[in-house]
ZAMARGU-4260 file (C-alpha; in steps of 0.2 Angstrom, whole numbers, plus 5000, padded with zeros to 4 digits):
<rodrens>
0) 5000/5000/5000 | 5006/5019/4995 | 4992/5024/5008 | 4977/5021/5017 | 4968/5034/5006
5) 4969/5041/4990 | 4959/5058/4988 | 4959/5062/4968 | 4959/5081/4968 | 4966/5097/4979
10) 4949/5107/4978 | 4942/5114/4994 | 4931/5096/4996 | 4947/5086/4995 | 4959/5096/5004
15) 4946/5097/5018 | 4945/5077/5019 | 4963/5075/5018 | 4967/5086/5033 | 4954/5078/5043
20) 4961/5060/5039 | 4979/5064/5042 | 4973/5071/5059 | 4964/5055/5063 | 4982/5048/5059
25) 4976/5040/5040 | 4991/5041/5028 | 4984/5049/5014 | 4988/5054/4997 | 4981/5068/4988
30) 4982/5068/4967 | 4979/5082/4957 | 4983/5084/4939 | 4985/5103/4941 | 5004/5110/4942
35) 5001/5126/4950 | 4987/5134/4959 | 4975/5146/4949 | 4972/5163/4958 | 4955/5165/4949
40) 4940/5157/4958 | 4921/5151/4954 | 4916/5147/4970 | 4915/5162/4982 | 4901/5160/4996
45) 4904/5151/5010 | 4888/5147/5020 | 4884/5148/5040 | 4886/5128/5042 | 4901/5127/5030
50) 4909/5141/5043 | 4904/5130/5058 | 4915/5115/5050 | 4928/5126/5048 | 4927/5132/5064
55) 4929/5113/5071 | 4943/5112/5062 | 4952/5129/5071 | 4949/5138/5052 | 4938/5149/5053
60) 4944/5163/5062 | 4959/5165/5048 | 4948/5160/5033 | 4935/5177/5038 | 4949/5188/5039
65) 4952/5186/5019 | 4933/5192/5013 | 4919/5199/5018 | 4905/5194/5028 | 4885/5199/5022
70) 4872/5198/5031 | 4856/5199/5021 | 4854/5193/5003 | 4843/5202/4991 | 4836/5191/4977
75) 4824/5199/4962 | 4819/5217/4966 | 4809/5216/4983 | 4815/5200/4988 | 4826/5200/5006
80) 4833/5184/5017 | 4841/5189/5032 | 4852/5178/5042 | 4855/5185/5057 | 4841/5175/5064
85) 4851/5160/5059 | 4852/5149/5075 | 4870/5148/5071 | 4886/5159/5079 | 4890/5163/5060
90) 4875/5172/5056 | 4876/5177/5038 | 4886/5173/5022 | 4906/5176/5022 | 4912/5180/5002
95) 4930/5176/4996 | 4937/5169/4982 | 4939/5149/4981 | 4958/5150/4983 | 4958/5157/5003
100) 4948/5142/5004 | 4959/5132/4996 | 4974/5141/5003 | 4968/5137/5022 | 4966/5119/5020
105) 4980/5115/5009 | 4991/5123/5025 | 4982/5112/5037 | 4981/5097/5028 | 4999/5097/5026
110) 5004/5103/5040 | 4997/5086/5048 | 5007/5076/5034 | 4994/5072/5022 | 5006/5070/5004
115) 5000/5081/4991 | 5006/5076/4972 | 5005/5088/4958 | 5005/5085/4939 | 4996/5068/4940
120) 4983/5065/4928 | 4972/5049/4933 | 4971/5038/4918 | 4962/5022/4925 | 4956/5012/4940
125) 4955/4996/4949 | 4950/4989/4964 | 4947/4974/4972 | 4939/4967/4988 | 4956/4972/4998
130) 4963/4989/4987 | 4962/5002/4974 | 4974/5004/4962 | 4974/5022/4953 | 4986/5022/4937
135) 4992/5040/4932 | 5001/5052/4920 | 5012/5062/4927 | 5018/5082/4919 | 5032/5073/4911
140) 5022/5060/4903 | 5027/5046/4911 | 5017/5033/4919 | 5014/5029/4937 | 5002/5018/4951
145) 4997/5021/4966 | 4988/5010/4976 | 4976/5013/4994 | 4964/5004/5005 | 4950/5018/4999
150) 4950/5031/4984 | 4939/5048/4984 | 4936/5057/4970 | 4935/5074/4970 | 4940/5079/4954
155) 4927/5089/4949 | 4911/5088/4936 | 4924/5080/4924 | 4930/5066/4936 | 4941/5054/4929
160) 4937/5043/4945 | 4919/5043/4940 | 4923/5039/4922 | 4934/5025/4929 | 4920/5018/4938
165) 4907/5019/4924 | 4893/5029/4932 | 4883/5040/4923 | 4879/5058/4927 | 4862/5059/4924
170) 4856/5078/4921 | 4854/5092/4909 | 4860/5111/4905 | 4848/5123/4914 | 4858/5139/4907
175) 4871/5142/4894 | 4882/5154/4889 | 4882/5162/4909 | 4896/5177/4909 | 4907/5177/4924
180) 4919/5193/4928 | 4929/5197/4943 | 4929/5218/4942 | 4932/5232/4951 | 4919/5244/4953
185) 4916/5262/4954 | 4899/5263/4963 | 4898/5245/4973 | 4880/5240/4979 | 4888/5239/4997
190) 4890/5223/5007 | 4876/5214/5000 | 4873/5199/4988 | 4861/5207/4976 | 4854/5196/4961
195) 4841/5203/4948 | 4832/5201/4931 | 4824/5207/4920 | 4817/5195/4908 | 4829/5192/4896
200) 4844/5191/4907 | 4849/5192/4926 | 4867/5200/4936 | 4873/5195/4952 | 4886/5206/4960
205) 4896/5200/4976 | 4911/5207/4985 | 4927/5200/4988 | 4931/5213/5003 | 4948/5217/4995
210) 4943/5229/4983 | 4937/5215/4969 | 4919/5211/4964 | 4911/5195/4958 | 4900/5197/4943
215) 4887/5184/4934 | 4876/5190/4921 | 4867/5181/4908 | 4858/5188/4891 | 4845/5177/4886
220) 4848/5187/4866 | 4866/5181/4865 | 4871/5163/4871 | 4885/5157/4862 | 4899/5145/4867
225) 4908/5144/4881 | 4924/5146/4872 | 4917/5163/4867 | 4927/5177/4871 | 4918/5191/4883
230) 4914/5208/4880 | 4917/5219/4896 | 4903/5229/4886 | 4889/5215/4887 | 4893/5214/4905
235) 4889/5233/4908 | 4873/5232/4899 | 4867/5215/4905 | 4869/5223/4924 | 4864/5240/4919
240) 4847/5232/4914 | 4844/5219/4929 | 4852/5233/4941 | 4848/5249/4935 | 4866/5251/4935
245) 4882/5245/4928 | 4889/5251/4944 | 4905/5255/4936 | 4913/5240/4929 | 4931/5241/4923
250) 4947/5234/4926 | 4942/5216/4922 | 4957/5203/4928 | 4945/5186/4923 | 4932/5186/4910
255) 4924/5170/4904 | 4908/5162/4898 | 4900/5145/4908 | 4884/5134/4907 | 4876/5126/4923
260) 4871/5110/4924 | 4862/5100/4934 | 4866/5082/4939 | 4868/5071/4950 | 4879/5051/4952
265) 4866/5038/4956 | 4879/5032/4970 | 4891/5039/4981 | 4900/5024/4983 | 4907/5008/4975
270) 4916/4996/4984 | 4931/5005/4990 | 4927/5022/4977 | 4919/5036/4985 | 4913/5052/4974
275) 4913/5070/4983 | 4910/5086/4977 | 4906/5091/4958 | 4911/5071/4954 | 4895/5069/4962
280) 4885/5083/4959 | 4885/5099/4952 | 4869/5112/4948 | 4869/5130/4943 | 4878/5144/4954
285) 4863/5150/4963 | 4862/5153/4978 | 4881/5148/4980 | 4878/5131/4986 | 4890/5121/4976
290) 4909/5123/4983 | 4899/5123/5002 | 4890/5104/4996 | 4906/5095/4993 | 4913/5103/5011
295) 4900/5094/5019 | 4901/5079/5010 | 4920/5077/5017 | 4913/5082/5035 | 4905/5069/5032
300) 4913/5055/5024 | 4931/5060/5034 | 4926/5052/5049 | 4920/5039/5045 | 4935/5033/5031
305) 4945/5037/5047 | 4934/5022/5058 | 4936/5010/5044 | 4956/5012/5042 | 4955/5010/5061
310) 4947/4994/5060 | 4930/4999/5069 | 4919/5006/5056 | 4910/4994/5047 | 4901/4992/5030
315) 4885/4999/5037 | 4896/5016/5042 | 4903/5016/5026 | 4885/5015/5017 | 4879/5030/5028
320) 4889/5043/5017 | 4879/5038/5001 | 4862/5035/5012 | 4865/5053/5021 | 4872/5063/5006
325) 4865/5060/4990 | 4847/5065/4996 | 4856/5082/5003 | 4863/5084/4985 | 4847/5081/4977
330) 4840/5095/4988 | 4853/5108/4982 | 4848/5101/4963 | 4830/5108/4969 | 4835/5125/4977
335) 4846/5130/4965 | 4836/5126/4953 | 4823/5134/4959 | 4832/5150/4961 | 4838/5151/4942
340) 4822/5146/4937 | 4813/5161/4946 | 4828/5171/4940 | 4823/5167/4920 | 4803/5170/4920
345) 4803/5180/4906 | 4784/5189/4904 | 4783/5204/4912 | 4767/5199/4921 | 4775/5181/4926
350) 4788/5193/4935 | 4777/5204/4945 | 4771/5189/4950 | 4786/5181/4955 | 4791/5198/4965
355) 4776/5200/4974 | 4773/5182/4979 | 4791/5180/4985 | 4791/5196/4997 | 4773/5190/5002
360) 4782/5173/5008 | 4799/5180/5014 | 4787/5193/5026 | 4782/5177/5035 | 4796/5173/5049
365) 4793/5155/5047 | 4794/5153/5029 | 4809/5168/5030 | 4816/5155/5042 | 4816/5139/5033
370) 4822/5148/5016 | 4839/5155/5027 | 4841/5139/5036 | 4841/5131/5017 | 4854/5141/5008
375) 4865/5141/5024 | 4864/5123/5028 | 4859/5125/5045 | 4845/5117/5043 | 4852/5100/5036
380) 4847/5084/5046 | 4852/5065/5044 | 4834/5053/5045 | 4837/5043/5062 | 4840/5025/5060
385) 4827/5014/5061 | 4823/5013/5081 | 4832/5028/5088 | 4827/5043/5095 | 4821/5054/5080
390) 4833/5067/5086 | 4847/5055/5079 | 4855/5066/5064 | 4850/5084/5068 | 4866/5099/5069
395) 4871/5103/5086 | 4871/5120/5086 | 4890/5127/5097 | 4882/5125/5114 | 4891/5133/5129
400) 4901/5117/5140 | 4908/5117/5157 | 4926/5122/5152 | 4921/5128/5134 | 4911/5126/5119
405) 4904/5111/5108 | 4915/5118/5093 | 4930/5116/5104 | 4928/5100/5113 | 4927/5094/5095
410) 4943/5100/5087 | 4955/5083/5083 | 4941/5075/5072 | 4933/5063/5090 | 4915/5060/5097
415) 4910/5071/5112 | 4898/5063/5122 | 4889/5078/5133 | 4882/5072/5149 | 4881/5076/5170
420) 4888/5057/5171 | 4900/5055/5155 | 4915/5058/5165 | 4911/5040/5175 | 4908/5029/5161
425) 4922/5020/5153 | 4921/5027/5137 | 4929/5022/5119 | 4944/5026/5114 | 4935/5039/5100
430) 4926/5046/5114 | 4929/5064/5126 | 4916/5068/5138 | 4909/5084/5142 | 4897/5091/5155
435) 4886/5105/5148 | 4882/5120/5157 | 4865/5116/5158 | 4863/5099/5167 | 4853/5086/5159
440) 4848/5069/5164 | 4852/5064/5147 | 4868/5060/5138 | 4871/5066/5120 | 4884/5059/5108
445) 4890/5072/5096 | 4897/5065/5079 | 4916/5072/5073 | 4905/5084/5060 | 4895/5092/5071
450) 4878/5081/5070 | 4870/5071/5086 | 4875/5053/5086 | 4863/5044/5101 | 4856/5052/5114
455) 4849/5041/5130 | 4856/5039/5147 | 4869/5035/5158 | 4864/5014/5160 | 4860/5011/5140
460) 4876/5019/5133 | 4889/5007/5136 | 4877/4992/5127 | 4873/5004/5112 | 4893/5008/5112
465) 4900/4993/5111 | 4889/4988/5096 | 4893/5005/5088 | 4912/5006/5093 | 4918/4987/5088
470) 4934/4988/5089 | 4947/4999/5100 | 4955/5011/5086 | 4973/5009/5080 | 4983/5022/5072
475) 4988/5018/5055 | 5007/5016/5048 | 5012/5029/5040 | 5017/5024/5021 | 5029/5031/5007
480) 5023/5032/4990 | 5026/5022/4974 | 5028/5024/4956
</rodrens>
């Protein structure tokens, strides 16, 4: 074995997951075909739940200092979604390009030793009931293998890994010819995420917070192919129109043209592949849900790679990350769909509508509530297993402990099990206990990413435990690589 992972692709999703599995102590691999880092980004939001994971993780703090943080959202003419009622410490959206991202958990992940390889292209796969074998291209052409317990691929919409496996990526286009510029600006809208249309064509403008702005715009009279070059002059008008401004644009350091999709892998995993990320999803840029959906998926799947190189995870954990994840993914299909869609309603009247009904529904807290709990991710939930308390797989919000907080006690990728008694049981070796500061009779197992594990008391734990925890964890030889 080269290592007890592979992770194909160094994208925010997989550099997230292969910091978390070297902290677990999981010799990992990361393979990405690029040669240098790109300073130009697509992915800019980061959402409230994303930012809670990356507070877990001791990140978030340096990653907020590179963008800026918004508060309300402001979607076609009357609509607004405030999120500072989000039950969440990060109330509100932070912007920065995908590359601080990127920048922040490349520096973790190796600084806690997981090997990142540049220049290697994945040309095929293997696997059988005991490894993966990934064969590769390297910048200079030549041929190389690698081989791992587990493979993840997060390689993006074009995965080679999913190729490799011979899934299909059932979907379509929803919008062509979509016109991307990173701008600076002479009047800025203000620290505000402002999308509008006007029938034949929509803009989105976001901030950077370093003097940079995001824009989208999309004119439904000229869609032409992505290779197209891009007229800073069409972006102008296309956000003059939806804006009543062109706020100006100039000074254009990226332009480029994009089409959305929207599709989704049948399964996450086979045998010892895993997809993450665009390799397992993707939809259009609405609502900004794209980059923070493959970060979550890693949360998610980290942990519980981690347990199965550790030799206490079984199959049924393994199976979770497709049973939990791919119904979230199919919801971001819908809500980001659902966004373009409103935003491409093209009769006047059909618009009215559109504005009126949204800020008639958006005026009702709970409906206001439930849209911001969406976009952000708060309000994300695992189904409880069959027989467990139906509280099983809902977010722990960062609750205040005896000693600290739930964010804190989680830091190092273990369970926390919160409880007045905790501290007397003999607990597994994956386990710290915690006493809130609000006694409770009952004890509460907190999962590594965040989400409520079993909750019962005192006299039950231990049974349920050694069911769940098989075997006492071991950590992993480290491994060098092959070629």
């Amino acid at each position: 074995m080269d290592a007890d992972v592979i992770i194909v692709g160094a994208g925010p999703t997989g550099l997230l997951l292969a910091g978390d599995l070297a902290e677990a102590g999981v010799a990992v691999t990361v393979l990405d075909r690029r040669t240098e880092e790109s300073p130009l980004t697509r992915a800019f939001a980061v959402h409230a739940r994303t930012m809670e994971q990356l507070e877990i993780r001791g990140l978030a703090d340096e990653l907020i200092t590179t963008g800026t943080v918004i508060r309300t959202l402001r979607f076609l003419d009357r609509i607004q979604i405030d999120l500072t009622a989000l039950p969440s410490t990060f109330a509100s959206v932070l912007v920065t390009p995908q590359y601080q991202t990127e920048r922040v958990l490349q520096q973790r992940a190796t600084a806690l030793g997981a090997r990142l390889v540049h220049g290697a292209e994945v040309t095929g796969m293997t696997q059988d009931d005991h490894s993966v074998e990934v064969a590769v291209r390297t910048v200079e052409g030549t041929a190389a293998s690698y081989r791992a317990s587990y493979v993840v691929g997060a390689d993006g919409v074009h995965s080679a890994v999913r190729r490799a496996l011979g899934l299909p990526f059932p979907g379509r286009s929803v919008i062509k010819s979509v016109m991307l510029a990173d701008v600076r600006l002479s009047s800025p809208p203000g620290e505000v995420l402002a999308l509008n249309a006007y029938g034949d064509g929509f803009a989105f403008v976001a901030p950077f917070g370093d003097g940079w702005y995001r824009v989208l715009a999309w004119n439904r009279c000229h869609q032409v192919s992505d290779t197209a070059p891009v007229e800073l002059a069409e972006v102008r008008e296309v956000t003059r129109r939806a804006l009543d401004s062109d706020l100006g644009l100039h000074d254009p350091r990226w332009l480029s043209r994009f089409h959305s999709d929207e599709r989704q892998v049948p399964r996450y995993r086979v045998g010892r592949v895993f997809l993450a990320g665009d390799a397992a999803h993707c939809h259009s840029p609405a609502g900004g849900l794209g980059m923070n959906t493959g970060l979550q998926d890693a949360a998610n799947l980290s942990w519980k790679l981690a347990a199965a190189v550790q030799g206490w995870g079984d199959e049924r954990l393994l199976d979770s990350y497709h049973a939990e994840r791919h119904r979230i993914g199919r919801q971001v299909l819908r809500a980001s769909g659902a966004i373009v869609r409103l935003a491409m309603i093209r009769p006047w009247w059909g618009r009215m509508a559109r504005n009126a009904i949204g800020q008639l529904l958006t005026d009702i807290h709970p409906i206001a509530a439930r849209v911001a709990a969406t976009i952000s991710g708060i309000g994300i939930r695992y189904p409880a297993p069959r027989g467990m308390d139906p509280r099983v797989g809902t977010r722990m919000s960062d609750i205040p402990l005896i000693g600290g907080r739930l964010h804190e006690a989680l830091h190092g990728g273990r369970f926390v099990l919160i409880g007045t008694d905790a501290a007397d049981l003999d607990l597994p070796p994956q386990v710290d206990a915690a006493a809130a500061a609000r006694p409770t009779s009952e004890l509460r197992l907190i999962r590594p990413d965040g989400y409520l594990a079993w909750i019962g008391t005192a006299a039950e734990f231990p049974t349920w435990a050694s069911e769940y925890f098989r075997q006492r964890a071991s950590t992993p030889s480290r491994r060098g690589p092959r070629s």
